[in-house]
C-alpha positions as CSV (number, residue, x, y, z in Angstrom):
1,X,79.7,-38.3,-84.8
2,X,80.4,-35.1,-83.2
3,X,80.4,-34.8,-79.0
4,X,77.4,-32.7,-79.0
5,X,75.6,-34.6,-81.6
6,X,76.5,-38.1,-79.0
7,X,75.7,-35.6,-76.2
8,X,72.0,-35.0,-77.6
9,X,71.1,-38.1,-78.4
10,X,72.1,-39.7,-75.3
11,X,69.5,-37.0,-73.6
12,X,66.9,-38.1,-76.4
13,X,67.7,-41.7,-75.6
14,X,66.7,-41.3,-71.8
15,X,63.7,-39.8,-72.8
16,X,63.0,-42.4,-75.0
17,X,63.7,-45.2,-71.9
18,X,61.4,-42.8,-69.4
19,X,58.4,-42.9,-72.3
20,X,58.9,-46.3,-73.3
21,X,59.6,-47.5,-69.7
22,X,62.5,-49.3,-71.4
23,X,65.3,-50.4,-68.8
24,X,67.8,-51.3,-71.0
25,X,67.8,-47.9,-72.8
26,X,68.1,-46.2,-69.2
27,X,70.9,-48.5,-68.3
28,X,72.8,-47.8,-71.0
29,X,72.7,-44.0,-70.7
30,X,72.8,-43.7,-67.7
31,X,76.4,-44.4,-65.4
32,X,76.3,-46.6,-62.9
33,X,77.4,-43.3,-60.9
34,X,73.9,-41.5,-62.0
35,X,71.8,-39.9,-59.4
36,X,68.8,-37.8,-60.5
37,X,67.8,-34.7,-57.9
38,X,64.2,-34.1,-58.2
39,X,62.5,-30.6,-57.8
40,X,61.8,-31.4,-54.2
41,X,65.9,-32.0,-53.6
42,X,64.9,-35.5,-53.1
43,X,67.7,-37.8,-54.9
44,X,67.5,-40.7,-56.5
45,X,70.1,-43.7,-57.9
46,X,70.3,-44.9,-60.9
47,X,68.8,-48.5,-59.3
48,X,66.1,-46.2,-57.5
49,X,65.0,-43.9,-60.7
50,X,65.2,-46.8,-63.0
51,X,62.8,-48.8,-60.6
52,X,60.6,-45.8,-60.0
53,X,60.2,-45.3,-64.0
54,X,59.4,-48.9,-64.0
55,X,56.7,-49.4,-61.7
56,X,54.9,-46.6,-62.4
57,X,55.8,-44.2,-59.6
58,X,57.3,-42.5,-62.5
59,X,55.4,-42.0,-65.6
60,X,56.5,-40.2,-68.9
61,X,54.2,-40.0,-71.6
62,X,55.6,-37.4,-74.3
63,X,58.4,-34.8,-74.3
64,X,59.3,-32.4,-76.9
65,X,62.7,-31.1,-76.5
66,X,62.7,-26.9,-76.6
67,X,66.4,-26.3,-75.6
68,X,69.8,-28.2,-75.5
69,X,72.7,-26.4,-75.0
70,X,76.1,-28.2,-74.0
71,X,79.0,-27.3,-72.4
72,X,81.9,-29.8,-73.0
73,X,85.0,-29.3,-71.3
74,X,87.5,-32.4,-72.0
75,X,85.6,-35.3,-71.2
76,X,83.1,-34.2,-69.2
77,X,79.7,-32.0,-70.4
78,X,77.0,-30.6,-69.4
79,X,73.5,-30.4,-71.1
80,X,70.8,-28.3,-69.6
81,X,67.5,-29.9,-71.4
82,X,64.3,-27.7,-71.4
83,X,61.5,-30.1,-72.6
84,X,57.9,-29.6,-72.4
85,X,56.7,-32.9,-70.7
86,X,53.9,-34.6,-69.8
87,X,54.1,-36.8,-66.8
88,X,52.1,-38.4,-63.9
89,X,54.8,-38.8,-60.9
90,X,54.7,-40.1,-57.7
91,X,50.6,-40.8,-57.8
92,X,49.9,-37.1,-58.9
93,X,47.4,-36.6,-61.8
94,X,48.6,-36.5,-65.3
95,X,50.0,-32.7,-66.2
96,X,52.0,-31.1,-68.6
97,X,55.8,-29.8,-67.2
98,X,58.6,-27.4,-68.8
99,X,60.8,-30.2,-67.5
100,X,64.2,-28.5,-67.4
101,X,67.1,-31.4,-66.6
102,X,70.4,-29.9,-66.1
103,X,73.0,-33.1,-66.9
104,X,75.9,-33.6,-66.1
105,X,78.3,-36.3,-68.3
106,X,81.4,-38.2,-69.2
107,X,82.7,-39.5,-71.5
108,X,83.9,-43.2,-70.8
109,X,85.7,-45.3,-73.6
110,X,84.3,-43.0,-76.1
111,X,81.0,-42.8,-74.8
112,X,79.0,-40.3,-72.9
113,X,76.8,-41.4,-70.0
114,X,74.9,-38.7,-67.9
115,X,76.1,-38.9,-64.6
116,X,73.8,-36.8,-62.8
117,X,70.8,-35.1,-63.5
118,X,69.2,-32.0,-61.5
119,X,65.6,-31.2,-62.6
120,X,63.5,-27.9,-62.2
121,X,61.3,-26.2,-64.1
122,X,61.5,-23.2,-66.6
């Protein structure tokens, strides 16, 4: 499989976890390095965003993925994902986002784990 093929799927994957509220998935993905910086610059660890998506603070319930382009340079990428999402976060009403999630990622024993994720909208 091709870097960029990995590269997508590993996006689609956390997706996947955030919908499915599936910690494994996330862990995988994810490096033990991650730390996602929310629209209002607030960051999050990997421990922190995984626990938040857990509970409920963080709730994904569909995403279709618009836009992928990746940059790889060695072993390190990065993917900025525009996906139209819908969500209920941190106790807001359900609504329906152009999610954009500019990730960062390495590549580790031959596979890629996001490192860093910096979302926005689009």
């Amino acid at each position: 499989m091709e870097d960029k093929e990995m590269i997508v799927n590993i996006y689609k994957k956390m997706y996947e976890g955030m919908i499915k509220k599936d910690e494994k998935i996330l862990d995988e993905v994810l490096d033990d390095s991650f730390v996602l910086v929310h629209m209002t610059g607030m960051r999050q660890s990997k421990d922190a965003f995984i626990k938040a998506v857990m509970n409920g603070t963080l709730n994904y319930f569909s995403a279709e993925h618009e836009h992928m382009p990746i940059e790889i340079s060695g072993d390190t990428a990065v993917l900025t994902g525009q996906s139209y999402v819908a969500a209920a976060v941190f106790g807001g009403g359900r609504s329906n986002w152009h999610l954009q999630q500019k990730c960062s990622l390495k590549k580790i024993s031959g596979e890629w784990k996001i490192t860093r994720s910096v979302a926005s909208t689009y």
